[in-house]
C-alpha positions in Angstrom: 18.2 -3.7 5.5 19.4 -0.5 3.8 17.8 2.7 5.3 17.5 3.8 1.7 15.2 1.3 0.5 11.3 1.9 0.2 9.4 -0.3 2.3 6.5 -1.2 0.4 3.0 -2.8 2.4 0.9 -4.3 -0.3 -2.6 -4.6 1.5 -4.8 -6.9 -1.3 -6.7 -10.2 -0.2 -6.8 -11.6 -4.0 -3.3 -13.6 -4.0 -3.1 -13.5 -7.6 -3.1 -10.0 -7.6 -0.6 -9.3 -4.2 1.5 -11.5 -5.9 1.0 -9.5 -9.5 1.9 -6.7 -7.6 4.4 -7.7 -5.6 6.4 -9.4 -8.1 6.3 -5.5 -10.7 7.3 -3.4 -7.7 10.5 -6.0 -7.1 11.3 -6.2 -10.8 10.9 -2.4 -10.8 14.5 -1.7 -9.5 16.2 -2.8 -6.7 15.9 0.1 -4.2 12.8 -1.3 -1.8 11.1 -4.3 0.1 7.6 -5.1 -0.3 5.3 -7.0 2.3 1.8 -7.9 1.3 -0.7 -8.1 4.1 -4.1 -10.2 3.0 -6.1 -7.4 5.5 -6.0 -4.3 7.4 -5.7 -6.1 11.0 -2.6 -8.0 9.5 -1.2 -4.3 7.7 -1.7 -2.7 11.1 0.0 -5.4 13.0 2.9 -5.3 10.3 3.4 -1.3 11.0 3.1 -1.0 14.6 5.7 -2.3 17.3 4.7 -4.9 20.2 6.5 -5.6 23.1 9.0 -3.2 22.6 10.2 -4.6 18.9 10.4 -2.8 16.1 7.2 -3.4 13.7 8.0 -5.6 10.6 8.1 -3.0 8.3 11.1 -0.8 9.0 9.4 2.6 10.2 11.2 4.8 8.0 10.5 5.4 3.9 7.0 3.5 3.8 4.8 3.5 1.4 1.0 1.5 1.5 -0.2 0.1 -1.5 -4.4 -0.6 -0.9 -7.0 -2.3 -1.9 -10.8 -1.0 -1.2 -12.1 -4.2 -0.9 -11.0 -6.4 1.8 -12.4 -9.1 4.4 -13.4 -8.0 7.8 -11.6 -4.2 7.5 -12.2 -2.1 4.2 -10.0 0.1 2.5 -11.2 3.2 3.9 -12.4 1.9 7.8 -7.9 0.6 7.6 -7.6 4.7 6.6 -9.6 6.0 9.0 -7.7 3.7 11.9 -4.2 4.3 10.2 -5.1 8.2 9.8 -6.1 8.4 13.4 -2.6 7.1 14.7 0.3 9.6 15.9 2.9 7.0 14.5 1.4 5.5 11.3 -0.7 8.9 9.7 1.9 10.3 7.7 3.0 7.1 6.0 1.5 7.6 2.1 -0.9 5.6 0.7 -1.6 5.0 -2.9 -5.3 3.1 -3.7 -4.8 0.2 -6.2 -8.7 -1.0 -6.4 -11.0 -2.8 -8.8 -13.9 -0.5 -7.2 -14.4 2.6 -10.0 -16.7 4.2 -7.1 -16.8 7.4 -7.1 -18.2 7.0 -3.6 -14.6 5.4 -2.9 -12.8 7.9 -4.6 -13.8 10.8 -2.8 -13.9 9.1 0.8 -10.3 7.9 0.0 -9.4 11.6 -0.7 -10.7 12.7 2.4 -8.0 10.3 4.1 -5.5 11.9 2.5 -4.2 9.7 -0.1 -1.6 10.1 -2.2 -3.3 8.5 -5.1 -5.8 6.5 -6.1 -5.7 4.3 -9.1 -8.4 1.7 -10.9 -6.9 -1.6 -11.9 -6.3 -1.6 -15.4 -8.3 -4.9 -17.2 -5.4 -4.8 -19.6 -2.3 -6.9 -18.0 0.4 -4.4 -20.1 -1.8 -1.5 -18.4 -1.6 -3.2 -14.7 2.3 -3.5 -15.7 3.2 -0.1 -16.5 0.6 1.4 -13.8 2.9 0.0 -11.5 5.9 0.3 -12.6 5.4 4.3 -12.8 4.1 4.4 -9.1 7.0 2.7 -7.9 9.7 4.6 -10.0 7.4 7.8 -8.6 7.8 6.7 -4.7 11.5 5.6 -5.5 12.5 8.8 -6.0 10.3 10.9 -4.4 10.5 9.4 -0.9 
């Protein structure tokens, strides 16, 4: 893999919309890899190492992409664990949530994210929300 690329952790339990989402940030350009995780346990075993192997997702240029609402780990208990760790809490996070809270919005905040975005109803809107964050994090990171 190309130590250029973005490496992209979709964290989303609805598989229509990880694979929405993963399928705009690949047509996006060419320059990253995306991984979807259903929950936070799976993101957090994608990002750390075991054993002495390197984690699944390369540990350099990441970038999380997160739902609020997940099974077993929410959006903002998977910030508060990935926050607390020396090796994962710089990595950026950008919320992609159906949950217009503003409850959410400000915990999320407080977790340092990087953004925090309502999914558009409108498909076009969903489309071109994404494709600007991932031209954004291309560059940027």
């Amino acid at each position: 893999m190309n130590s250029k690329n973005l490496n992209i952790l979709i964290v989303e339990d609805d598989i229509i919309d990880a694979t929405n989402i993963k399928q705009v940030l690949e047509m996006s350009d060419n320059t990253k890899n995306v991984y979807v995780a259903s929950s936070g346990v799976e993101a957090l075993k994608m990002l750390r190492s075991t054993d002495g192997k390197l984690p699944l997702i390369p540990p350099y240029r990441r970038l999380i992409v997160l739902d609020i609402n997940l099974p077993t780990m929410n959006g903002i208990e998977f910030l508060q664990i990935l926050r607390s760790d020396p090796k994962l809490n710089s990595i950026p996070v950008v919320i992609l949530t159906g949950a217009n809270s503003d409850r959410y919005l400000l915990e999320a905040y407080q977790f340092n994210v990087a953004g925090y975005i309502v999914k558009p109803v409108n498909f076009n809107k969903f489309i071109d929300a994404l494709t600007t964050l991932s031209q954004y994090w291309a560059r940027a990171k």
